[in-house]
N, C-alpha and C positions, 0 to 999 in steps of 0.2 A: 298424621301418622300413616301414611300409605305407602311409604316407602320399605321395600322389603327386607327383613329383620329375620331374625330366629330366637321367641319368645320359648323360654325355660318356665312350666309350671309346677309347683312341688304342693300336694297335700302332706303339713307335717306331721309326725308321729314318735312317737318312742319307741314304738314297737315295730314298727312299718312305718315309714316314708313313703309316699309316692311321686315318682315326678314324672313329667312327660315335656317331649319336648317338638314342637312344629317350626317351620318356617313358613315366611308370608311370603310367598313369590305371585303376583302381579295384584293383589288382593285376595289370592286365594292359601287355606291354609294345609300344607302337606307333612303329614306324619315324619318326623328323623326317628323317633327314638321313645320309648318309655318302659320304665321297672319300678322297681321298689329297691329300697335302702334297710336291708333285713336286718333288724337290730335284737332279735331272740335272743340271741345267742352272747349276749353282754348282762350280766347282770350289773354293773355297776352303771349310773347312770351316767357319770361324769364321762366314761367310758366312752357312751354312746351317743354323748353331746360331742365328741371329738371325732368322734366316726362320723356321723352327721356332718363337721364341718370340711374334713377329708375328703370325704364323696362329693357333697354340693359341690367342691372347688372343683373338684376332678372333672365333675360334670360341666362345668364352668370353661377350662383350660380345654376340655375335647371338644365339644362343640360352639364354644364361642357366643351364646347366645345374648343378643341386644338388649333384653328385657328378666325379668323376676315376675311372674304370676305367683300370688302364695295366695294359700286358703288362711285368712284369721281366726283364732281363736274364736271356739263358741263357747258362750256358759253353761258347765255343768254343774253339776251337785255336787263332785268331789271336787275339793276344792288342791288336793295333792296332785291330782291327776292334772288337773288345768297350769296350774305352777308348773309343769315339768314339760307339758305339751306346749307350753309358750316360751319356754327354755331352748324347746326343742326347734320352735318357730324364729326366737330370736340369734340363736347360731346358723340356719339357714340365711337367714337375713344377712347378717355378719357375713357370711363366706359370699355374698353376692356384694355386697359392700367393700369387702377386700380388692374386687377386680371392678370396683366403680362401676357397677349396675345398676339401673332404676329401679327402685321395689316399687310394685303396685297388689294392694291387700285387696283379697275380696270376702264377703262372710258367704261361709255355706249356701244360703238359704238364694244368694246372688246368681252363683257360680249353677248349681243346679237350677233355677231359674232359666240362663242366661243359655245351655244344654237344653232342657226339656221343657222349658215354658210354665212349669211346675216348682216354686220353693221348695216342695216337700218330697222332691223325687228320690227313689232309691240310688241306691249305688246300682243297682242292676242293669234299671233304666239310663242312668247317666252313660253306663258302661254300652249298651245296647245301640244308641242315638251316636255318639262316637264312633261304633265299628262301623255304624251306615255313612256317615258324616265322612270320615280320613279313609273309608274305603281299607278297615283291617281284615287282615285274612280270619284270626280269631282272638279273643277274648284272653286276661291273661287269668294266672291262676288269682292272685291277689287282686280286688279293683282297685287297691288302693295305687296302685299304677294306674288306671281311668281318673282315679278322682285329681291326679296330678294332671294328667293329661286336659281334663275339665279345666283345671285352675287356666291354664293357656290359652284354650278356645276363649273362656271367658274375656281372657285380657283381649283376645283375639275383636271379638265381637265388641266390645264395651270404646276401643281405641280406632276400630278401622270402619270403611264400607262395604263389607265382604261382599260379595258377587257369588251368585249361586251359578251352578252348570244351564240348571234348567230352569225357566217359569213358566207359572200353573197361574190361568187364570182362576179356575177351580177345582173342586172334587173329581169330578168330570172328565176336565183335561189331564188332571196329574194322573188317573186309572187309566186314559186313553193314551199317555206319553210313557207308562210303565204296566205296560199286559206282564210283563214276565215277574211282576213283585207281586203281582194281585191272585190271591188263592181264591178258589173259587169251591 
């Protein structure tokens, strides 16, 4: 899979969606795009399962992307809330499936792994390691746009041999190849 693509990743939600989207030109991976899918403002859910599947397409038909990164379902306690956030996950699925898309699922625990070397990273962190990573100017209001954006790095990382800019033999080198990052 080194051939250059434009991988779509979506954190589902009912309330927020997040998706982000990169492309892989030469094995490296460059920011197109990422928001959120604001679903407040619907109280009915059926509603918002169809808004969900509106957007994902539209997202779909605008940029054209090779690939589906989603975040899967994690278990929680409520058991209403996970019913309707895998509703939410399986009409994303669908709307990628309409336009013959590969889905590839990651759990949480991967996805933030695969970002910050950490399972149990915050959103903060995810969101932080990404604006360093794709080079963003800032941060958005929602991370739930990061944690989409995460879904795709992941796929990014898990399917390719990415190529970094720079290599650091060590601690050492990487202070001595970056004086302007290091506070003193």
């Amino acid at each position: 899979m080194s051939k250059d693509r434009i991988i779509l990743g979506i954190d589902p939600g009912t309330t927020i969606m997040g998706y982000g989207i990169i492309q892989i030109v030469e094995k490296k991976p460059i920011l197109i795009a990422f928001g959120i899918i604001d679903l407040r403002k619907f109280s009915d859910h059926y509603v918002k399962l169809k808004r969900i599947f509106d957007r994902v397409t539209s997202l779909i038909d605008q940029y054209h992307p090779d690939e589906l990164a989603i975040e899967a379902p994690f278990f929680g306690k409520n058991v209403q809330s996970m019913l309707k956030l895998g509703r939410a996950q399986g009409v994303a699925i669908a709307a990628a499936l309409s336009r013959s898309m590969p889905i590839f699922e990651y759990a949480p625990r991967k996805i933030k792994m695969s970002i910050t070397g950490q399972g149990n990273a915050s959103k903060e962190q995810v969101a932080m390691l990404l604006k360093s990573l794709l080079k963003m100017k800032e941060l958005p209001t929602e991370l739930d746009a990061t944690d989409g954006l995460a879904a795709a790095m992941c796929h990014f990382y898990q399917s390719n041999n990415p190529t970094i800019d720079k290599s650091y033999n060590s601690w050492k080198d990487f202070i001595n190849k970056n004086q302007g990052r290091v506070k003193k």
